[in-house]
C-alpha positions, -999 to +999 in steps of 0.1 A: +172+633+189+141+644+176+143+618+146+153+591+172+122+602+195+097+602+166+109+565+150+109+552+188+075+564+189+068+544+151+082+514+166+060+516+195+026+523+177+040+498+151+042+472+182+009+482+198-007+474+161-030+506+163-020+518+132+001+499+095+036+512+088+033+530+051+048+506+028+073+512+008+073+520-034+090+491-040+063+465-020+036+487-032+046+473-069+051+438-061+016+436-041+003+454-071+015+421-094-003+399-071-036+383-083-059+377-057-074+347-078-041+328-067-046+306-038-011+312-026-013+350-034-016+375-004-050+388-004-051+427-013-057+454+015-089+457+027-109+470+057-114+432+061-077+424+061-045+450+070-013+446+076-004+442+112+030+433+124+042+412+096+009+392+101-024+392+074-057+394+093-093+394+074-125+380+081-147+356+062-172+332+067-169+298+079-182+279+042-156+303+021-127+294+048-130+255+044-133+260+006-100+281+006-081+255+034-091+229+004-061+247-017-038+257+010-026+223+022+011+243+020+010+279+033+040+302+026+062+304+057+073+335+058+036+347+062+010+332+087-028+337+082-042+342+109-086+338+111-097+360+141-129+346+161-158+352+148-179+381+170-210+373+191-228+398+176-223+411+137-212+446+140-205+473+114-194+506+112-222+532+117-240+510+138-250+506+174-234+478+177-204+485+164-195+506+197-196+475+215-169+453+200-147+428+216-114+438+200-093+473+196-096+465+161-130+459+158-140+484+172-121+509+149-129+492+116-155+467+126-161+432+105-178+437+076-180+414+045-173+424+007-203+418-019-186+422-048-153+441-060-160+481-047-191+470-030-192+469+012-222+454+023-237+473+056-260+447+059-256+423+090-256+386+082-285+373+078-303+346+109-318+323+099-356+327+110-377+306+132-402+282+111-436+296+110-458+285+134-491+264+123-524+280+123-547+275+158-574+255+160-607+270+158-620+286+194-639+254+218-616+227+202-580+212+212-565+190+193-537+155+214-518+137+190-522+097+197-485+091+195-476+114+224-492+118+263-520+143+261-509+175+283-545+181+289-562+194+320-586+166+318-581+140+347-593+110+349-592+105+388-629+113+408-612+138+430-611+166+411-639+176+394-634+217+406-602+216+390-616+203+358-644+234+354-619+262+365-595+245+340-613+231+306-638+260+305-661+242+278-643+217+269-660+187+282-661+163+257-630+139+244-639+127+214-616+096+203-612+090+159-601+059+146-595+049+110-607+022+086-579-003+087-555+009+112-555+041+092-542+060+125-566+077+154-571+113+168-580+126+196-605+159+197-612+176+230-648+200+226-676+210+233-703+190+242-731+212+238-718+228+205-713+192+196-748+183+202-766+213+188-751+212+156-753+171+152-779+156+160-760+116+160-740+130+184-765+144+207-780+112+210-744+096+217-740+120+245-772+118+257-767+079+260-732+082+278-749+106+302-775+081+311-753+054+310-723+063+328-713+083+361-685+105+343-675+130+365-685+165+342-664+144+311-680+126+279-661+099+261-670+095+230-651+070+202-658+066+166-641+041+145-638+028+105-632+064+096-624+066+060-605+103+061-598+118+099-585+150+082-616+151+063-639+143+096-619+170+118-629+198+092-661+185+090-662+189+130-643+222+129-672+241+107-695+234+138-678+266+154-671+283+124-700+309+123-693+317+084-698+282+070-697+299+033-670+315+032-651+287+038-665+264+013-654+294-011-617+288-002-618+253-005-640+250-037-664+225-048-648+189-054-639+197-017-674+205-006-688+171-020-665+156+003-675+180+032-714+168+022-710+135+023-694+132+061-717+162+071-746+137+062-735+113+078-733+129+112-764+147+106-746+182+107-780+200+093-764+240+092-732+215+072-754+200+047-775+230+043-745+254+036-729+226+012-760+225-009-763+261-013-730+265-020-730+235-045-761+250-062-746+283-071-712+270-085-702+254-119-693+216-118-666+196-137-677+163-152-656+150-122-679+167-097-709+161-117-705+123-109-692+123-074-722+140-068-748+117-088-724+088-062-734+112-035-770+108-044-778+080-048-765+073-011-785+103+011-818+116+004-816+157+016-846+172+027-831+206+018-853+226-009-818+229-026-811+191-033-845+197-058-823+223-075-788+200-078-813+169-091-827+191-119-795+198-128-780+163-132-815+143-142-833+165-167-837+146-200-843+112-186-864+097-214-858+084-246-883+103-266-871+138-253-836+126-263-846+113-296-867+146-304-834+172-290-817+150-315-843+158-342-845+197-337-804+201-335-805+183-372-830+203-385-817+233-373-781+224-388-797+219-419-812+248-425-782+271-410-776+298-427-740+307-420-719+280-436-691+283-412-714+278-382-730+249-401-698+232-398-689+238-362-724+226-354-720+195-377-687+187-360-700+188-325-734+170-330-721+145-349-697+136-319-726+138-296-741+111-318-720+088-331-716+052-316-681+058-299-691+088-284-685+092-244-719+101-242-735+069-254-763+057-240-779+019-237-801+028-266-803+044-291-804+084-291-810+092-328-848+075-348-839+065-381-872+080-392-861+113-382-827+112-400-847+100-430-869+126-429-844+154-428-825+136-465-857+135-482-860+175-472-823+182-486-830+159-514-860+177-528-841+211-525-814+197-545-837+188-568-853+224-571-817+235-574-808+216-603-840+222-622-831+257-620-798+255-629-806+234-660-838+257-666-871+236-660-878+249-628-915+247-622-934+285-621-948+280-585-919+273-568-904+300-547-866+297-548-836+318-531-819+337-552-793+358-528-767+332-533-748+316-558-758+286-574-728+267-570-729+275-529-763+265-526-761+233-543-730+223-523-743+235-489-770+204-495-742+176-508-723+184-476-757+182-453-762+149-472-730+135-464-733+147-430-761+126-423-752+098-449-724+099-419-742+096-389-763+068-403-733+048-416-721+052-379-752+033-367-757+011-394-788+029-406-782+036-440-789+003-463-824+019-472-803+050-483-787+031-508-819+027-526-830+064-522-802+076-539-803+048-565-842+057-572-832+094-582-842+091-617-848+131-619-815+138-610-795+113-632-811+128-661-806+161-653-771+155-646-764+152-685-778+190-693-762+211-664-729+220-664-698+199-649-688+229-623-721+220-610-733+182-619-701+168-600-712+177-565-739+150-569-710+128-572-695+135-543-730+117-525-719+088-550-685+086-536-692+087-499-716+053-504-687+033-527-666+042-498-683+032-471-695+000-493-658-011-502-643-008-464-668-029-454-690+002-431-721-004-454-737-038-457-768-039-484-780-062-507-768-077-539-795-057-557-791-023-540-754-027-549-762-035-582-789-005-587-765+020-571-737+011-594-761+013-624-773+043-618-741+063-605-711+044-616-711+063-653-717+100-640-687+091-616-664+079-648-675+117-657-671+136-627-638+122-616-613+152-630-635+176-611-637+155-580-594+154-582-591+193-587-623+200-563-616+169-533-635+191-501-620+165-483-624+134-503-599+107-505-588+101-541-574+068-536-597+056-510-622+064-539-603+041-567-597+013-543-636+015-530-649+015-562-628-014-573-643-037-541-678-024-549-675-035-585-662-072-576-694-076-551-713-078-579-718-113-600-692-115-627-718-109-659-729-070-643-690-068-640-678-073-669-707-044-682-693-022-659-654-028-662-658-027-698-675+011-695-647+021-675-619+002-699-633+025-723-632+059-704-600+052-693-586+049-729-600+081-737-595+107-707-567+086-689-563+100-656-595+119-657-611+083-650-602+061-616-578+039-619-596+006-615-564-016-633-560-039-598-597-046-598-598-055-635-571-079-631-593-095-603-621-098-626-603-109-657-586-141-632-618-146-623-636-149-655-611-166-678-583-181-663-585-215-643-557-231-623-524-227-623-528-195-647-549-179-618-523-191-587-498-172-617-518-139-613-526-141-576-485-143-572-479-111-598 
């Protein structure tokens, strides 16, 4: 009786689902087997799930049961899943809530959801939270949409004017925007007399609606062809803003302009002040720079800070202070006495200068005199160099002796070049050609000093064959002629050293430019000179330029006739 007593009383708690009948060994092993990554396997015990009666119950979400229905189109039939309704409230164990459940079963374990294997999330689920709310207007203005009916407590009826004071406060003034174009309207309910202290067009508007109509305590006041209403409703909104600078610091400076601009145009003095101050003490981008030279040139300001903003974007307005700038910076590269610097310097004036510059001007920002002047200064140091290397330097000349020769003497080739550069750029240096043609002193001194030094002159020679065989330089037939004369044998010389020391030069730009320099001259001074270099080239081989294309040009053009020349011209 007693066994009979205690299983009637299993059955009954069994029936009453208060508490799971132990399973047995044998189902322990087989639910063991299961994988719970099979959609057709019985899901493993749980607080979510437990057995009850022969029937499966677990919670879950309402996304994670429509993705599991998607594999269940045939449920076993010997078990039914069962999905209990979802609570009102989320309630978990240890929590107030959890006291309060709607269900015996709930109430024992509660619904909670599993993170990850081992891991019960006491965490409610999450709501989702309300969106934020938008920032309020400033204080003394209210803002109607034009799509919707205002819910103001502005009436138009005669009858009650009371209602309108105890209601609007200060608010007295509707002021109606419209934009250029159909580009939408808005609606701005203020302050009159903040309104009209702060602007002084719109004191006069509301001094002329005053006198003009009988408004009962309301002033109606509409603007059209507004290009930007956001723009004009910040503009409006710094009127009650009492720190006008610290909110041009939040929105920065290509901002302000904009601020300016409609601030000036509605006479908002303490606006235009603030913006001036504040666009006086900032860096500019280029882009700023010229929306406010625009800006300028549309309002005169009476501020003593405009003075400041137009020294700043109108200093160097004439030619001569631009031409004498450009004068100093060359000298001063010139005579630079860090080599490294020197080029940085050279790199950045020289883009300041040269014709396709962004900075170009209508005229022209360099005097050839000046550039002229500077070559005859390196020129006569590189003389004084070269006498002293080859040992004929003059008693009364002071020289620098702290560095070496070699250094010294290049550091003038390359501030030659430089400026043989900037003057190619704007067709300045034809009368250079004969400078360096008329250096007698030097070609004679070239013979005596030694090839580690005597090439660097060379490298002057190269850079005006270049320029003359692209087409950059444009001299006469004599200058040609007296360049070649003079340089063209001391190049035949200084060619291996100009391949092993380059310093940037173009080898076969070289050949080919000497080449096209050679054929510009009549045929009798070429033969002279192709002849010299037939010679050189038989000797030293590819220590000379390889001029072979250019001799064939000058050997169709001397000797052959006819078909024998249309036979070259197709070889």
């Amino acid at each position: 009786m007693p066994n009979s007593n205690s299983n009637s009383s299993s059955k009954t708690r069994h029936r009453q689902g208060r508490e799971p009948p132990s399973p047995s060994p044998r189902e322990c092993s087989s639910q063991r087997r299961r994988s719970w990554c099979c959609p057709f396997a019985v899901p493993p015990h749980s607080p979510d799930n437990y057995y009850d009666g022969g029937k499966i119950r677990y919670s879950m979400s309402t996304h994670s049961h429509s993705s599991l229905s998607k594999h269940l189109h045939n449920p076993p039939t010997h078990k039914k899943t069962e999905i209990p309704p979802k609570s009102s409230h989320n309630s978990f164990p240890n929590s107030p809530q959890s006291n309060v459940s709607s269900t015996p079963s709930s109430s024992k374990l509660g619904f909670r959801r599993i993170l990850s294997p081992g891991r019960v999330s006491p965490i409610d689920e999450p709501t989702s939270l309300p969106p934020p709310l938008p920032p309020p207007p400033p204080s003394g203005i209210t803002t109607i949409s034009s799509t919707e009916t205002p819910k103001s407590p502005l009436r138009d009826d005669g009858g009650a004017g009371a209602e309108q004071d105890t209601t609007l406060g200060n608010l007295d003034l509707r002021l109606n925007l419209k934009g250029r174009n159909g580009g939408g309207s808005l609606i701005l309910e203020l302050s009159s007399a903040v309104l009209a202290a702060n602007s002084a067009m719109f004191a006069r508007l509301i001094a002329d609606y005053w006198r003009d109509s009988n408004s009962n305590g309301l002033y109606r006041i509409e603007v059209l062809d507004v290009d930007n209403l956001a723009l004009f409703r910040e503009t409006i909104e710094l009127m009650f803003d009492e720190d006008i600078p610290k909110k041009l610091l939040k929105i920065g400076a290509y901002h302000a302009i904009d601020i300016l601009e409609v601030a000036a145009g509605i006479q908002f003095s303490r606006g235009v002040s603030s913006c001036l101050k504040f666009l006086e003490a900032v860096p500019w981008t280029e882009e700023e720079e010229e929306k406010l030279r625009v800006l300028f040139t549309k309002f005169k300001f009476d501020d003593g800070t405009s003075k400041d903003i137009l020294d700043r974007l109108y200093a160097l307005e004439s030619v001569d202070c631009q031409q004498s700038l450009a004068r100093q910076l060359i000298w001063s590269i010139t005579t630079c006495g860090d080599t490294n610097a020197g080029n940085e310097l050279k790199s950045l004036v020289k883009g300041l200068l040269c014709k396709s510059s962004v900075y170009e001007k209508d005229y022209d920002n360099i005097n050839r005199d000046d550039v002229f002047a500077v070559c005859q200064s390196c020129l006569s140091s590189l003389v004084s160099l070269f006498e002293e290397a080859s040992g004929t330097v003059r008693s009364d000349v002071k020289l620098e002796k702290d560095k070496p020769m070699i250094e010294r003497i290049s550091k003038q080739v390359d501030n030659l070049n430089w400026l043989l550069e900037i003057l190619i750029d704007h067709q300045m240096a034809e009368e250079m050609v004969n400078v360096w043609a008329d250096q007698i002193q030097l070609i004679r001194m070239h013979e005596s000093v030694s090839p580690m030094i005597r090439y660097e002159l060379s490298r002057v020679s190269a850079m005006l064959f270049i320029a003359m065989g692209t087409r950059k330089l444009h001299c006469r037939s004599d200058s040609r002629l007296g360049l070649l004369r003079a340089w063209f044998r001391p190049m035949l010389l200084d060619f291996g050293w100009l391949q092993r020391c380059k310093k940037g030069l173009d080898m076969k730009a070289l050949e080919e430019a000497m080449g096209q320099a050679l054929l510009t001259l009549p045929l009798k001074e070429q033969y002279t000179l192709f002849m010299d270099w037939f010679c050189c080239f038989s000797k030293h081989g590819t220590e000379c330029p390889n001029l072979s294309k250019a001799f064939q040009i000058w050997w169709r053009r001397s000797f052959l006739k006819g078909s024998e020349t249309c036979t070259i011209e197709s070889r």
